[in-house]
Residue frames relative to the residue before (quaternion, step in Angstrom):
aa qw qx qy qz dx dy dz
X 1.0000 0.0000 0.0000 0.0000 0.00 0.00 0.00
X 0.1197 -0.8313 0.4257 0.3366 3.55 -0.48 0.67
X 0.6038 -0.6704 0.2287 0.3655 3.46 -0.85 -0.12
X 0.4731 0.3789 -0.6953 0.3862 3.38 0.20 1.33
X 0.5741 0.4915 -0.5340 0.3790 4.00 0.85 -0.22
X 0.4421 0.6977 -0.3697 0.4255 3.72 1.36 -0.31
X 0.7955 0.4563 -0.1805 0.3555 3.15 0.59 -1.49
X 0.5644 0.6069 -0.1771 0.5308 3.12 1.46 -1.17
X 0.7849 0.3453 -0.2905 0.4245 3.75 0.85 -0.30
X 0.5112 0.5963 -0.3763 0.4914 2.87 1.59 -0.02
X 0.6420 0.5590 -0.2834 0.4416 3.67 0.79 -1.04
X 0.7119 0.4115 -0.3080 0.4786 3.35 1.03 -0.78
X 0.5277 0.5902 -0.3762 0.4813 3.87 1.02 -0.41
X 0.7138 0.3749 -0.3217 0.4964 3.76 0.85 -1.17
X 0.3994 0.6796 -0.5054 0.3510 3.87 0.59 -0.83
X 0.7641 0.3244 -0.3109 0.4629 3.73 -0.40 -0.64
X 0.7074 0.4820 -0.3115 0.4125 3.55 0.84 -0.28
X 0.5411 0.6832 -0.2023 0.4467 3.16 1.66 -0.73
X 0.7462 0.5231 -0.2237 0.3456 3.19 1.60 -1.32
X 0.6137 0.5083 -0.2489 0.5505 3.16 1.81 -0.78
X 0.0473 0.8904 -0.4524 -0.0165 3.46 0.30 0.80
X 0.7854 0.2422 -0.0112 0.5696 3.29 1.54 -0.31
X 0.2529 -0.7897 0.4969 0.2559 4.13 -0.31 0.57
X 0.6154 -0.5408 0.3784 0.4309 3.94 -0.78 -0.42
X 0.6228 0.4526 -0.3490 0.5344 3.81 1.37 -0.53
X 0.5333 0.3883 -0.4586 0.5953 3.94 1.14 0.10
X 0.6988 0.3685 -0.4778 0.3842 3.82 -0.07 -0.33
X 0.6892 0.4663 -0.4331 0.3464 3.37 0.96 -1.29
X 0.7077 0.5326 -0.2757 0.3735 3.69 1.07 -0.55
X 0.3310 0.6543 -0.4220 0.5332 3.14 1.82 0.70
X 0.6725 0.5810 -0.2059 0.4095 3.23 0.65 -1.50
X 0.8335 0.2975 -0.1258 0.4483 3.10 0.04 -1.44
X 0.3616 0.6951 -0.2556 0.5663 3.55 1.44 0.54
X 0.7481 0.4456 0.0462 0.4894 3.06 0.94 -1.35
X 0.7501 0.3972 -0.1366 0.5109 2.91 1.15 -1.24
X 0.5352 -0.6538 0.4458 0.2956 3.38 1.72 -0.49
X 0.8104 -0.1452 -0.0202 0.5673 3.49 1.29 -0.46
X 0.8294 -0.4477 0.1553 0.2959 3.94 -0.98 0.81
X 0.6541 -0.5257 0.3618 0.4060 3.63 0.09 0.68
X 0.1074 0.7868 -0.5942 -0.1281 3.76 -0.50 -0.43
X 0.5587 -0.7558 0.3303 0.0866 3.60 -0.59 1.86
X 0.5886 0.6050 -0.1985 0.4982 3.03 1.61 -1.37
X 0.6580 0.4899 -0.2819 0.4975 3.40 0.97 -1.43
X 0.8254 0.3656 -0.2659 0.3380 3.78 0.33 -0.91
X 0.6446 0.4178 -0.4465 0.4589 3.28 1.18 0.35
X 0.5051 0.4176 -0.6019 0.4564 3.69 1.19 0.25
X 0.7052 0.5368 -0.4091 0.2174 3.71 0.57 -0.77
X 0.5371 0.6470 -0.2785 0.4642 3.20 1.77 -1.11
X 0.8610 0.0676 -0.2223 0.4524 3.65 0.82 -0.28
X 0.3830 0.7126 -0.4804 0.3387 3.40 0.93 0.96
X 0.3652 -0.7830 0.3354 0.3757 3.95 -0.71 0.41
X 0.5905 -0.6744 0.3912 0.2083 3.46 1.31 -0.16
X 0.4707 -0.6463 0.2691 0.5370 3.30 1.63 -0.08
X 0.6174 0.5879 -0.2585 0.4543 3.72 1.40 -0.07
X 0.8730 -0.2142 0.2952 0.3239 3.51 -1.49 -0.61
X 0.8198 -0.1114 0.1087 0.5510 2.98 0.66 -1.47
X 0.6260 -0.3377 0.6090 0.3510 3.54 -2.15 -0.03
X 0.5583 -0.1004 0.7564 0.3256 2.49 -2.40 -0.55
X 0.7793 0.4763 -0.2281 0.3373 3.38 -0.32 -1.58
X 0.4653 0.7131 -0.3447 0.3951 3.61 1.30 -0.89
X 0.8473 0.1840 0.0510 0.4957 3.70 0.95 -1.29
X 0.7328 0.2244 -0.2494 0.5919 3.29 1.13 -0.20
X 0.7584 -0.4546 0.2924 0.3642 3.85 0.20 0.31
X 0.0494 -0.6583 0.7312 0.1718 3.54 -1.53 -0.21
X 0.4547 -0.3308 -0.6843 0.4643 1.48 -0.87 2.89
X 0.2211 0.8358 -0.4078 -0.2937 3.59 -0.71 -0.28
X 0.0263 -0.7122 0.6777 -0.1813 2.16 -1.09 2.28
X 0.5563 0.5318 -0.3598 0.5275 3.66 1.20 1.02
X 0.5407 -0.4105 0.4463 0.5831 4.04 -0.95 -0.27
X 0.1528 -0.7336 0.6550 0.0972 2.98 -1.94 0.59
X 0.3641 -0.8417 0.3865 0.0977 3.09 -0.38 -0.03
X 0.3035 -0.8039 0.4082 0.3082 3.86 0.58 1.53
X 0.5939 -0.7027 0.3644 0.1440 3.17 -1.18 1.49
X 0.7515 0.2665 -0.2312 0.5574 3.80 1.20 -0.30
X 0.7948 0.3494 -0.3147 0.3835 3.71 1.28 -0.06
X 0.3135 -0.6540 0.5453 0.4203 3.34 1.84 -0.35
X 0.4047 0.4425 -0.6935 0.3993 4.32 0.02 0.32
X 0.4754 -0.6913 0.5416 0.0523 3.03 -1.48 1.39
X 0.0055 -0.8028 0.5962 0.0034 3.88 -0.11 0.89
X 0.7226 -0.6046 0.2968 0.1556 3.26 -1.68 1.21
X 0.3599 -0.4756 0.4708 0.6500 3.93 -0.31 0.04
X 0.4139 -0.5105 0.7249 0.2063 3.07 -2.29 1.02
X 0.6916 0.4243 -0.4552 0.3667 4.17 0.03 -0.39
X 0.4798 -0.6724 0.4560 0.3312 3.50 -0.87 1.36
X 0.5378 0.5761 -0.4911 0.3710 3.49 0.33 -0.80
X 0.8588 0.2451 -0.0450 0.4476 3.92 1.01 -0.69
X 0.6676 0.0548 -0.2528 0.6981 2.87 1.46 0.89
X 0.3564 -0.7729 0.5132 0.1104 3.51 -0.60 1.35
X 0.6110 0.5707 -0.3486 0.4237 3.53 1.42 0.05
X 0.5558 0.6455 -0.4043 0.3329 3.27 1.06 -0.99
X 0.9281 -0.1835 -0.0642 0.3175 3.53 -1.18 0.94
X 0.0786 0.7349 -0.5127 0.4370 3.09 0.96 2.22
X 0.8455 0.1643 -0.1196 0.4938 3.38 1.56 -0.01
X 0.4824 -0.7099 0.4143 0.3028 3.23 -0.35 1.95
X 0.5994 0.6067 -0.3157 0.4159 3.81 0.21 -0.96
X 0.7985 0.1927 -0.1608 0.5471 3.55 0.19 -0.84
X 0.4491 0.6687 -0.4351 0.4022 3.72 1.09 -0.01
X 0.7499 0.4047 -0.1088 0.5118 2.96 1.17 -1.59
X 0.3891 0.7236 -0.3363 0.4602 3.63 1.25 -0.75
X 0.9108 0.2684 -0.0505 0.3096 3.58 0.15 -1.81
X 0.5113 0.6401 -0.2931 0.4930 2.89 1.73 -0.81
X 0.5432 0.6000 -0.2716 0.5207 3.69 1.17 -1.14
X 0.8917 0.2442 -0.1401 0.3543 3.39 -0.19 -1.22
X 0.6712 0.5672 -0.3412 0.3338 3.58 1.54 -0.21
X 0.5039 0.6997 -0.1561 0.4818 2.95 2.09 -1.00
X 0.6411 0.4860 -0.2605 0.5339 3.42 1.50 -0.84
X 0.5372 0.7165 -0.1905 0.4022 3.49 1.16 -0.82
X 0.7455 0.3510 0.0540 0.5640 3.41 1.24 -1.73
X 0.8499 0.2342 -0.1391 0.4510 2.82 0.69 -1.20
X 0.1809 -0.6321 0.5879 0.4712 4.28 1.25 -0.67
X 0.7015 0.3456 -0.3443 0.5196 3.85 0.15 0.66
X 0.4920 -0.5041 0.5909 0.3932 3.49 -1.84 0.01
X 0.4038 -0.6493 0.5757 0.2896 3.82 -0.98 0.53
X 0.5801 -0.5911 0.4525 0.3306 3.35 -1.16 0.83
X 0.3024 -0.8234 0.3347 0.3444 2.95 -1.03 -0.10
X 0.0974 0.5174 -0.7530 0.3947 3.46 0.91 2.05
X 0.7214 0.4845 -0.3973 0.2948 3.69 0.03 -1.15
X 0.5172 0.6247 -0.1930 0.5523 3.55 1.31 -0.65
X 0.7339 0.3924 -0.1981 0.5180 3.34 0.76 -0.76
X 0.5678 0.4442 -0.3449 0.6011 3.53 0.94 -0.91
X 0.6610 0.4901 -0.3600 0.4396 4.26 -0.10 -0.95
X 0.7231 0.2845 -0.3527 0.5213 3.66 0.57 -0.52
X 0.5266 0.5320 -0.4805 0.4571 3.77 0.53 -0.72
X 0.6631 0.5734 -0.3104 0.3676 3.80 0.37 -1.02
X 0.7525 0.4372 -0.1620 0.4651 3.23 1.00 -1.35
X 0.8403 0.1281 -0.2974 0.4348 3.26 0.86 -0.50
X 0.2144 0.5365 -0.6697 0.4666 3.38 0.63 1.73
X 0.8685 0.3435 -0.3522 0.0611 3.54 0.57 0.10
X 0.5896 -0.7573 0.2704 0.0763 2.92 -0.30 1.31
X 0.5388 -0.5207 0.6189 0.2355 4.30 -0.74 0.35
């Protein structure tokens, strides 16, 4: 084998590892970092399914619990369970962590959510549990 077909198989082996660049108990310990104090589960599942004075939830597109497919509430594009415990992808990537959080929060909320509310939404989710 010479060695750029070497190299090249190496890069592809690491890739998947690259993609997961981050786990949920680092993000949630972002949050609650941020926020200055610890998520609070209770709080993010009233918030996760509350409407906020608007249209929709959280719950609106990802479920109640969601720990199944949901399904986006104005396009029907099917989205993955959001609780890791039920999808081993969910927030394995800082980028799209930040990405969705941004654009759902705007969605629900006409504003970014702080990031207690952020903190509480991930505490919530990962209380849940199989």
């Amino acid at each position: 084998m010479s060695a750029t077909a070497g190299l090249a198989m190496l890069l592809l082996m690491l890739q998947p590892a690259q993609a997961a660049d981050t786990s949920m108990a680092e993000q949630l310990a972002r949050w609650n970092a941020a926020a200055g104090s610890p998520g609070n589960a209770a709080k993010g599942q009233v918030f996760f399914g509350s409407k906020h004075g608007g249209d929709w939830s959280c719950a609106s597109c990802h479920g109640t619990p969601p720990t199944g497919q949901g399904k986006h509430a104005s396009t029907g594009k099917t989205i993955a369970p959001l609780a890791p415990a039920f999808n081993p992808q969910a927030f394995t990537d800082s980028a799209k962590v930040d990405k969705w959080l941004r654009r759902n929060c705007k969605d629900v909320l006409s504003r970014e959510c702080t990031a207690a509310e952020k903190a509480d939404v991930l505490a919530y989710l990962a209380s849940l549990k199989p």
